[in-house]
Structures are given as structure tokens and as C-alpha cells.
N, C-alpha and C positions, 0 to 999 in steps of 0.2 A: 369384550366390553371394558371399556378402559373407566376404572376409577378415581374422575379429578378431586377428591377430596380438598375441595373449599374449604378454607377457615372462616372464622367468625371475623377477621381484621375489617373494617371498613375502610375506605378512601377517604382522602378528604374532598373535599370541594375544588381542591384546585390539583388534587391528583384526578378526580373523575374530570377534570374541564381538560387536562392535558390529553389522557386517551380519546375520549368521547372528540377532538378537535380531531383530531386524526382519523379514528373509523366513523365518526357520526353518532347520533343518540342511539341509544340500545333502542331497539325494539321489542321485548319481552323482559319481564321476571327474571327468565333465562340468564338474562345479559345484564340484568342489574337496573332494569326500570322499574317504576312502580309496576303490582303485582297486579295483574285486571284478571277476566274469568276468558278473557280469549287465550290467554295463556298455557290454559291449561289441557289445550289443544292441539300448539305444537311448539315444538322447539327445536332451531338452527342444531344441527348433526349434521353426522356420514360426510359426501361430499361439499355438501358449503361449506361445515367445518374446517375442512382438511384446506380447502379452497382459501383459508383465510389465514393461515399459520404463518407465511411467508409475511406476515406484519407483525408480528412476535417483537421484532430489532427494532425494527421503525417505534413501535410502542414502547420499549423501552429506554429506547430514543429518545422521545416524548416525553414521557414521565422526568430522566434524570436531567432533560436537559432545562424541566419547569421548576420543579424541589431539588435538585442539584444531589439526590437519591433515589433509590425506589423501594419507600418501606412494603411491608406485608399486606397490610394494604391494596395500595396500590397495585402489587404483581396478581394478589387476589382478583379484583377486578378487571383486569388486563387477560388474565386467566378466562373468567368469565366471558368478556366479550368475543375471544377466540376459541374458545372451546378446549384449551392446553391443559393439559394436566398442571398444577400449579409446581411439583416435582420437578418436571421438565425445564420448565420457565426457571427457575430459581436455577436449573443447570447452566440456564444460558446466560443468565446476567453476572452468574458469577466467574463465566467465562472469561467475561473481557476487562481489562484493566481500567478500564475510563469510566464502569458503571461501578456504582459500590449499593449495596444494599445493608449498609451500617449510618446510622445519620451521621453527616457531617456538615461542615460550613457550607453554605451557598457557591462560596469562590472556593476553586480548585488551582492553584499554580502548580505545572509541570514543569519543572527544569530537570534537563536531558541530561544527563548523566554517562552518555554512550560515548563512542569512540575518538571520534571529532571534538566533540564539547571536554570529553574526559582531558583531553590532550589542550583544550584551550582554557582549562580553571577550572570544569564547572563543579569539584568537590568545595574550593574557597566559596564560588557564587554560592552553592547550598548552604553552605554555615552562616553563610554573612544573613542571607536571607529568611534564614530561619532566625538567625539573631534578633535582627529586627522586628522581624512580625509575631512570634512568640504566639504563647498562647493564649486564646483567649481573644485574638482579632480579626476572628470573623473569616479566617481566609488558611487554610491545606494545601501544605507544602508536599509534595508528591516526587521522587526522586524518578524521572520517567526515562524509558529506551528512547531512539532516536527519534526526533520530530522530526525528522525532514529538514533541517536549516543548517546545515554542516556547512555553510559558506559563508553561515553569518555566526560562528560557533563564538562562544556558549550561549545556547537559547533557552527560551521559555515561554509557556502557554496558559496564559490564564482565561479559566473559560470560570462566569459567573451567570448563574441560574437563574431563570427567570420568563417573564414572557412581553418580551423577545427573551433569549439568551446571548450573554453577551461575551465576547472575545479578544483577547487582546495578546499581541506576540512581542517578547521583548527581545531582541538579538542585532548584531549580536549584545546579550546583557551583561547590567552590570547590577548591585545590590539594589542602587535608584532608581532605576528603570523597571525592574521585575516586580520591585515594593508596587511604582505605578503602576503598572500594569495589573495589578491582583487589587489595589484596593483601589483604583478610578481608572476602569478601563476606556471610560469614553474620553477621558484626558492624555492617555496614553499617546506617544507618536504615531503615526499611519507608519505602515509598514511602505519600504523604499518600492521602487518598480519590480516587476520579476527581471528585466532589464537589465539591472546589476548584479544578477545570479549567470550571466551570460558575456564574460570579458568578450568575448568577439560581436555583440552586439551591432549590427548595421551594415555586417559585413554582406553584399550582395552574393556571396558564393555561397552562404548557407542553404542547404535545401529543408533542414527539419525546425534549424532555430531562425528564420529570415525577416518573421513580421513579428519577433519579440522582441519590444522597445520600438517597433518601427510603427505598429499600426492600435488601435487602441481598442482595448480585448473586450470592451461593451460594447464595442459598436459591428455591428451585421457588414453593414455596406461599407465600413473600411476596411473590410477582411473580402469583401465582394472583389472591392478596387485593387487588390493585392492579390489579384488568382484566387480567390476563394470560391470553390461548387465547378472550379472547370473541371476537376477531377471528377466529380460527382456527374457531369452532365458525360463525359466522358466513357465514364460505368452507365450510364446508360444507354450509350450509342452502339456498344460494343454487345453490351447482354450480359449474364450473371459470368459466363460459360467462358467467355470472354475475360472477363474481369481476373477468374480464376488463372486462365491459361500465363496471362500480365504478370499477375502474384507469380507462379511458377517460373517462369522464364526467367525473371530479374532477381531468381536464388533468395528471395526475401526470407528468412529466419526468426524464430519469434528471441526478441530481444531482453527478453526477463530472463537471460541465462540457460535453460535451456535447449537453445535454439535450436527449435523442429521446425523443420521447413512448414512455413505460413500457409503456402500454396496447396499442401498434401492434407494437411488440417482443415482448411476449408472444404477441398473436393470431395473428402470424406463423409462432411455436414451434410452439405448438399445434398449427396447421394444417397444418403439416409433416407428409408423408405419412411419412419415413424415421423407424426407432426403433432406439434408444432415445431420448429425450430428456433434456437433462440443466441443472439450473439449474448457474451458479456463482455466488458471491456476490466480489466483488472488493473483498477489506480489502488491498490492498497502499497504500495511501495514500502515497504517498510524493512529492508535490510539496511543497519548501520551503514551509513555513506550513501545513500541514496538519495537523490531530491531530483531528480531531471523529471520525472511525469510529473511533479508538482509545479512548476518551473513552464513545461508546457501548458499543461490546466489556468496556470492564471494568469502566462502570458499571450496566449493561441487560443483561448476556447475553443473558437468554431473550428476548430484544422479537426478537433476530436472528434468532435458532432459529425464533420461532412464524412469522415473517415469512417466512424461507427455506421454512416447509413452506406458506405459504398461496400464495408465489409458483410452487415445482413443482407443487402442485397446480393450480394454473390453467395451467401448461403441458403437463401431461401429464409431468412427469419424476418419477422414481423414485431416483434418485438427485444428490446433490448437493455440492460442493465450496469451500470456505471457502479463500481463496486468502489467506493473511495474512502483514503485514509477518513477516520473519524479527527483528526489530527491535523486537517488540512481547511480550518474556515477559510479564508480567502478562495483559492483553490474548491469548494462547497458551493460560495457565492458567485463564484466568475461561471463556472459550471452551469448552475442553474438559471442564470439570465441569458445563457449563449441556448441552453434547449427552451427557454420557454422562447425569446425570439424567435428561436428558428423553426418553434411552430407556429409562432402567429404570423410568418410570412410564407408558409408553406413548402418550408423544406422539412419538417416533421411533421409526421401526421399518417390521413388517408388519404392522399393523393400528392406526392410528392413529385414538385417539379411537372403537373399536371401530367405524367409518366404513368397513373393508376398505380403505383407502386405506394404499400402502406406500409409505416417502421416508427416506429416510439421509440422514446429512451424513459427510464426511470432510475434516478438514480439510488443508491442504498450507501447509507453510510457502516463505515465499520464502527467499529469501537474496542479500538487497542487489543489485537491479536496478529502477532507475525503471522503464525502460521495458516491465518486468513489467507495470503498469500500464494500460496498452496492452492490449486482451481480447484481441487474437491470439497478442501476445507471453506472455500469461496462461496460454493456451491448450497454446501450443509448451512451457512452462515446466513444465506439470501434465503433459502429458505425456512429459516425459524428454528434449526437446531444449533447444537455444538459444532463451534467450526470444527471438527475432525476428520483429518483427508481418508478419505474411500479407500478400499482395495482395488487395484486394477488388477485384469479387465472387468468389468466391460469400460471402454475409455470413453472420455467427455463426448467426442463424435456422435457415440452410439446413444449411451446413455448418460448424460449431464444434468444440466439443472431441471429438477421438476421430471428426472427420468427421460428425459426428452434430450433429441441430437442437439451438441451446442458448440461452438467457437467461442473459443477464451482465448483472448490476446492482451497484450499489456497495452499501457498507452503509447511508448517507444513503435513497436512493431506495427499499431494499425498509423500512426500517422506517416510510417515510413509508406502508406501506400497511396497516398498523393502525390509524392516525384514520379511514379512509378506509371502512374495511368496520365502524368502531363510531359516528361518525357521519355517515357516508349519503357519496355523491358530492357530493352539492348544496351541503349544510352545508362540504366543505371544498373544493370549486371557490368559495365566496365568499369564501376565505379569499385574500389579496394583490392581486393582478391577474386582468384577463382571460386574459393571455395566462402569467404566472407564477403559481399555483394553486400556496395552503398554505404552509407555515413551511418557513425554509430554515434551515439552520445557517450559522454562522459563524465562522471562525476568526480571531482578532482578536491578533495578539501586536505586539512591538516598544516604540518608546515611547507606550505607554499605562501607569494605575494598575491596571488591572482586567483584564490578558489572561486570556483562557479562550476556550469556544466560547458564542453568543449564538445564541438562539433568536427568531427576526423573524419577520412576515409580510412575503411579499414586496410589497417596494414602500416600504418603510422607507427612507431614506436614509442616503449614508454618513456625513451628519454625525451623524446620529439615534444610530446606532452606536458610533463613537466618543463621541459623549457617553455614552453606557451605559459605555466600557471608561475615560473619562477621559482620552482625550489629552492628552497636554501639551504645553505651551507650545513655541513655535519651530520645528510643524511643516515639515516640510521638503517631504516628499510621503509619499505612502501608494499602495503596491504591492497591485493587487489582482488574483488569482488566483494568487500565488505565481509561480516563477521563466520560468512560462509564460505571464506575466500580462501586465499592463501599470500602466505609474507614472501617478498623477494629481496634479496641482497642491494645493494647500490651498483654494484660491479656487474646489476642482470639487467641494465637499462635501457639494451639494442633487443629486448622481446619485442615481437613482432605484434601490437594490438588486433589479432585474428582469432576464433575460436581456437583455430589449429594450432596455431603460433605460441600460447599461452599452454595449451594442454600438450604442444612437446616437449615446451620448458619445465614441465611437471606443476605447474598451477593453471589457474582458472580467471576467465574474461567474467565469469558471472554477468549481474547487469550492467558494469563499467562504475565499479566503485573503483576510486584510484585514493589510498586514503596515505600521504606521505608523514613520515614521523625523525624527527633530528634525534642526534642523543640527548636531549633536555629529556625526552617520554619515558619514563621507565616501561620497558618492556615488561616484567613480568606482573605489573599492575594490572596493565592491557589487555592481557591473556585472560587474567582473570576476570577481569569484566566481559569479556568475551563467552567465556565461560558462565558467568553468572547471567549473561543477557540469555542463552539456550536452556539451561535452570528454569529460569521463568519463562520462559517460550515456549515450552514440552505442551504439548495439549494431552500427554500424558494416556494417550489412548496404546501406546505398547509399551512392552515391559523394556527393550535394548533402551528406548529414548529415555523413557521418564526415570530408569533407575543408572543409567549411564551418564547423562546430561550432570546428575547430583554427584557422580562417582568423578568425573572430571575436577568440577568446582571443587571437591574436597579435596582433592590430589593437590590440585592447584594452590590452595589456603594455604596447605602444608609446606609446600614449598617455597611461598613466599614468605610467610613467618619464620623459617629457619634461616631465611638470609643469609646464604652460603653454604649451608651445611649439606652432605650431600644428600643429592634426590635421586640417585638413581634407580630405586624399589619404586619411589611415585611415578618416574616416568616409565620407568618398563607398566604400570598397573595402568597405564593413560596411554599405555601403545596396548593393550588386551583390550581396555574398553572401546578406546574408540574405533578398535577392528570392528568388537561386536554389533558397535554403534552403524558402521557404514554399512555392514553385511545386513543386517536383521531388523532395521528398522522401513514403518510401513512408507515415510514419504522421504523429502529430500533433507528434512529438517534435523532428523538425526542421522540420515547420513554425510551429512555434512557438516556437523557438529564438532567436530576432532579436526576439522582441515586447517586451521587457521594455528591452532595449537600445535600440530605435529611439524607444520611448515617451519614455523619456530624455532622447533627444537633440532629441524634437518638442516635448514638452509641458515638461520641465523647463529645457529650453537644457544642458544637460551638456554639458560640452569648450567650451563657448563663452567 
């Protein structure tokens, strides 16, 4: 018997009109209606209860994004209509960085603070911008990790509460722009096309960037007119069994970095005796230097949509889940008009393509947790707890979301499976390598003339690359995978862009973060922020991460405040930790937590 120990707090009117919009009016006492005598007869438990948890998020969703907080109160009543213990609940809002449960101003401005923006001003943008707005102006200044907008660096996100709720993105910004943007967002500029996040834009040889800037991402039928649903019509001609064999054949890999073959992860779904099954599509992107799933989202909508339904299809799922940056309105918006479309012309739904074939999408927003990222912690997330990744086994296959067999792929990996079902396996397994198959994205920011996302075959090099983004002069080193990645020299420019290629050079393809830096950057600032961005990323659930992650940062403080002096006791204590770190902790988040630092200090000489 679990006891939800309710408080006395009450909601107010426009905290009960935010929840109740979302689940509907209570229907008993229980649930926070007026109290009648049928009441006392039954009350929502056991499985409806449990049945309804997995809107936890979504309601705190609701609440923060109408009072721009979620007082006690409101979690109280939010509690109630779920049946949550209020204990729980208050675990979960305090999880994520975008909700707060301390009042503050209606307007929130995030200015990005992380590696890209660190490197493009954005310690000057915060001062400036705290200068100005001070206190007292109705508007919270929030030093935040990466948004997604490294190509338009230094950024910023003001989200101001309300109903609607409202948003506005300033980048790249400057003190005047982010001022607008936080205190009249409906004044603010429109954000430029996704188009200009793509230098090769128009180019007919793209197979995954080809109708971004070309085709216009509201519209159904000019995404019809551009090859859209042959894929789809495709997957249905062949069969699930089919579709699978495609995936396999054309070496497809899941491209969120650790690339497990696509093919072997689906068949495994599949073949899963337990039902229901369930795809999800994992848009939480959130490693510093990453923005290409964003970039597709609100360039390509439908290429997602047609993709997520030809992936459930091959696994047997009916249902499916869009797990997307809380970080990402535009990318929210483009999203959500491209699936209600495409069920009101009957490519979603129960009867798709009049094929008898049934598939939903619903999508779930985050709210500021890397480690979401993470498919268990993705998992935990959708359903109403602590994002905290799982122990494996039993793996997503078997047992995933809701306990039930699931496919989790990124956005990268399922659209890569539209070339693949319109020209053949063969045609795109000759595409890069033997062992790397097909066009990889790239995300290319820092000091370059040209950041955006680059469309390669694999096996490209990383000079190849930066000569496409235009590096400049006085490279220093270039960081590749983002804050999970590892640094490379200038002089290591002929690596070969392939999983293989990067892991014999002793670093990592991660998602295709390519983040380049001159000597203007101070290196050991970087690190440190590096460092402090895994501090606050720990979901803190083992002891190597959440007391290792803090043992770094400190290492690291020390050694930059002595400016010179020697460090070699910090770095020998930062070579113990982040062994313990990579050996013993439960997901990739602290075993990867040391790679960017150590890289540093092997290949660059840092502190030396």
C-alpha cells in the first residue's frame, strides 16, 4: 500500500485549468472535484492508476509552461489526478533543469554557456545581459548547457509562461537581441530557415539533407512531390520481414554513436514473443555540438514521420513515441503539424495507406536532462519516473518501454532508412566503407567560416570536412564527438571519418560532433566547462559517476587557478578517477566522462 501523503497546499485556478486541460475534469473527490456521496464508492486505483503515470511529464509540462513554475500546490493536485505519490513527483520535477519548483519570473532566458557558444563570447553575452535586465524585471537569466544552435553560436532561449506559452530564440545573439527576445518575444526576429544550418543546401546528391531548403516542411504534398511515402509504400510491398532483411543488408548502424547494427535491433523486436510493441524515436540530442536531428525536425518533418511508420512496421509496433528536446520549439511545432497532417490524410492512424496497418505517433517532450539521452533513462522519462538508466540485461528488445519489446533509434539512423528502401540495399551498402555503409551527418561548429550540418559518405576525412566548413587559421585542436568525445591534434587531419577509422586513431565518431577551436580558446577553461557540464549531468543514481564527475571538476578548478604551477598530483588523481569512472559506472554517461579530458592531456600536452 503505498502512502501518497497529500498536503494541505491548494492550486490555484489557473494551476487546476492547466492540469485538468491536459487530463480532463476530475471525476471524483479522489481527484480533486467537488466531493458527492457516489464518491464514496470508488476510487480510480491498481491498474488505471499505474495506467496513467506516464503523464506525470506531460503535466508538469503543463503546469510550468502556464505559471512559468510548479508550486506545491499544483504538484499536490497533479499528484491527485495521477495517483503519484507527491514524494515521487517532486523527484521528477526536480530532476530536470527547465522546470523549477521555487517561484520565479514568468520569463526564463537560457543563454548557452557550453562549448560552441563558450568559445563564441557567451561568458561577455551573460554579463552584458544580466547588466541590463537586473533585478527586479520580470525576466531569469539561466546560464544553460547546449541548445542545439552551435551554428549560430552564442544563443539564447526565452521561453515566457502563459496560455499560449511563448518563445523566442536569439542567435546568433547579442545583449539587444536576447534583451528582445526575453522581454517582447512576439517582436523578436523569426528565426532564419533550418536551410542555413545546411552550407550544401540544394545540392541534388544529398540523400538525407536533399528537401531541406528545397521543399517547405508544412506542406504534406510538397514533400509528396519530392519522393515522399515511396519509401513507405515500398515497406509495404515487400512486408515487415522484408523491410528488416533491407535494414540488414545495407550495414545500416544506429547513428547516435553507438552504432549497433539497426537491422539486428529491429529483428530482435520483432521476434519478441511479449506484446505490445513499441518503436520510440529518440530526438533528445543533447551532447554539446550537436544539432543535426534538430536541423532535420524542422527542415524535413515528414522524412521522420514516414520513417517512424516504416520502422514500427518492421517491428510489429502500433504505437510510437517522439521523445524531443524540451529545448527545441520550432523543431516542437514543425513536428506536430507534419503528424497531425499525416493523420488527417491517412498516413497515421488505423488504416494506413489503406494497407490495414495501424501506427500512432505521440510525441513527449523532455525537459533539460542529458542523460534522457540514454534509451533507459528515455524510457524511465516517458514513463513518469527519474530519467535514470536501467541495468542491463534484460535489453530494450526484450524488455523497454512500459516493460514491453521496443526499438529506439535516433532521428539520424531511422531517416537514413528512406535511401535504403528507394534505392535497394546494395546501391547504399556501396556507399563509404565496408564496415561504415551510407552518408553520415555532421555537425561542424566553432572556428570554422561555414558551421552547419555536412552531409559525407563515410570515410571522408576530417581534413576533407573542415575544408568544406573552412577552418581557419591557428587551429589549435578539433573535438570530435562532442563533450563525450575526444580532442585531436591538427597534424591528425587524414582520420578517416568511419567508426573504425576514429577508434584506431584512439578517439571516437560519437554522433558527428566536429567542434574546431584556434588558439584564441583557452584550452583549460574548456575542459573545465567540459567538466562542470558532466557535474550537472550525473543523474547521480552510482556512486563512480555522481562522486567522480565532482572529483574531476575539482581537479580541474585547481589547476586552472594555479596558472602554471605544477599539476601533476591533479592529473595523476584525474587519471584514478576517470579509470574508476569508465570501469564502474552504470551507463555511458560516466564512462565517458574523462575521454575528452584525458585526450587533452595525451594528445594535446594540456597542463604541461
Amino acid at each position: 500500500m503505498v502512502d501518497l501523503h497529500f498536503g494541505d497546499s491548494k492550486p490555484t485556478d489557473e494551476e487546476r485549468a492547466a492540469v485538468d486541460t491536459l487530463l480532463g475534469p476530475p471525476e471524483s473527490s479522489w481527484e480533486g472535484a467537488d466531493r458527492s456521496d457516489a464518491d464514496l464508492r470508488w476510487a480510480r486505483g491498481g491498474r488505471a492508476a499505474r495506467d496513467r503515470r506516464d503523464l506525470l511529464l506531460p503535466g508538469l509540462h503543463a503546469v510550468n509552461d502556464r505559471i512559468g513554475w510548479i508550486s506545491e500546490g499544483a504538484l499536490d493536485y497533479l499528484c491527485r489526478r495521477l495517483t503519484v505519490p507527491p514524494a515521487e513527483a517532486y523527484g521528477v520535477a526536480t530532476f530536470y533543469a527547465m522546470f523549477s519548483v521555487k517561484p520565479r519570473p514568468a520569463t526564463v532566458l537560457h543563454v548557452c554557456t557550453d562549448l560552441a557558444c563558450a568559445a563564441a563570447g557567451a561568458s561577455e553575452l551573460c554579463a552584458g545581459v544580466e547588466a541590463r535586465l537586473g533585478l527586479g524585471s520580470g525576466v531569469s537569466v539561466e546560464r544553460s548547457p547546449c541548445l542545439g544552435l552551435c551554428e549560430r553560436a552564442p544563443a539564447a532561449l526565452a521561453i515566457t509562461a502563459g496560455d499560449p506559452v511563448r518563445t523566442a530564440v536569439s542567435a546568433p545573439a547579442t545583449v539587444e537581441r536576447a534583451v528582445l527576445a526575453a522581454s517582447a518575444p512576439d517582436s523578436a526576429p523569426e528565426e532564419p530557415s533550418a536551410a542555413l544550418a545546411v552550407p550544401q543546401a540544394g545540392d541534388p546528391s544529398l540523400m538525407l539533407l536533399g528537401r531541406v531548403g528545397v521543399v517547405d516542411p508544412a506542406s504534406l504534398d510538397d514533400y509528396r512531390a519530392h519522393g515522399g511515402y515511396t519509401a513507405l509504400r515500398q515497406a509495404f510491398a515487400i512486408g515487415p520481414a522484408g523491410v528488416i532483411r533491407e535494414v540488414t543488408d545495407a550495414g545500416l548502424v544506429g547513428r547516435g554513436g553507438a552504432a549497433f547494427p539497426t537491422g539486428r535491433k529491429w529483428q530482435a523486436t520483432a521476434a519478441a514473443p511479449d506484446h505490445p510493441h513499441y518503436l520510440v524515436c529518440n530526438a533528445d540530442e543533447s551532447e554539446p555540438g550537436t544539432f543535426k536531428d534538430r536541423v532535420v525536425m524542422e527542415g524535413d518533418p515528414y522524412a521522420l514521420v514516414e520513417a517512424m511508420t516504416i520502422a514500427a512496421y518492421a517491428v510489429g509496433a502500433h504505437q510510437g513515441y517522439l521523445y524531443l528536446r524540451g529545448e527545441y520549439p520550432r523543431a516542437l511545432h514543425r513536428m506536430e503539424h507534419a503528424i497531425g497532417q499525416a493523420r488527417a490524410r491517412g498516413l497515421l492512424g488505423d488504416d494506413i495507406l489503406g494497407q490495414g496497418y495501424a501506427f500512432d505517433i505521440e510525441i513527449r517532450r523532455g525537459a533539460g536532462a542529458y542523460i534522457c539521452g540514454e534509451e533507459t533513462a528515455l524510457f524511465n522519462s516517458i514513463e513518469g519516473y527519474r530519467g535514470e538508466p536501467r541495468s542491463k540485461p534484460p535489453f530494450p528488445v526484450e524488455k523497454g518501454l512500459f516493460g514491453k519489446p521496443t526499438a529506439e533509434n535516433n532521428v539520424e539512423t531511422l531517416v537514413n532508412v528512406l535511401p535504403i528502401l528507394t534505392i535497394g540495399a546494395p546501391a547504399y551498402a556501396a556507399i563509404g566503407t565496408a564496415k561504415s555503409t551510407g552518408p553520415k551527418l555532421f555537425c561542424v561548429s566553432g572556428s570554422v567560416d561555414r558551421p552547419g550540418i555536412y552531409e559525407l559518405p563515410f570515410g571522408a576525412t576530417l581534413g576533407e570536412l573542415l575544408d568544406l566548413a573552412g577552418v581557419r587559421d591557428r587551429l589549435r585542436a578539433v573535438l570530435l564527438g562532442g563533450a563525450a568525445g575526444g580532442f585531436v591534434r591538427p597534424d591528425e587531419l587524414d582520420i578517416p571519418l568511419t567508426f573504425e577509422g576514429t577508434r584506431e586513431a584512439g578517439t571516437t565518431l560519437g554522433s558527428g560532433v566536429v567542434l574546431a577551436f584556434d588558439d584564441t580558446v583557452p584550452l583549460p577553461r574548456l575542459l573545465l566547462r567540459i567538466a562542470e557540464f558532466f557535474r550537472d549531468e550525473s543523474c547521480g543514481q552510482c556512486v563512480p559517476c555522481r562522486v567522480g564527475t565532482v572529483r574531476q571538476e575539482e581537479a580541474l578548478h585547481r589547476i586552472v587557478e594555479r596558472t602554471g604551477a605544477d599539476a601533476a598530483a591533479d592529473i595523476t588523481l584525474l587519471r584514478e578517477v576517470g579509470r574508476a569512472m569508465k570501469d564502474a559506472s552504470i551507463c555511458g554517461l560516466g564512462q565517458t566522462a574523462w575521454n575528452a579530458v584525458e585526450s587533452a592531456i595525451d594528445r594535446l600536452g594540456a597542463y604541461e
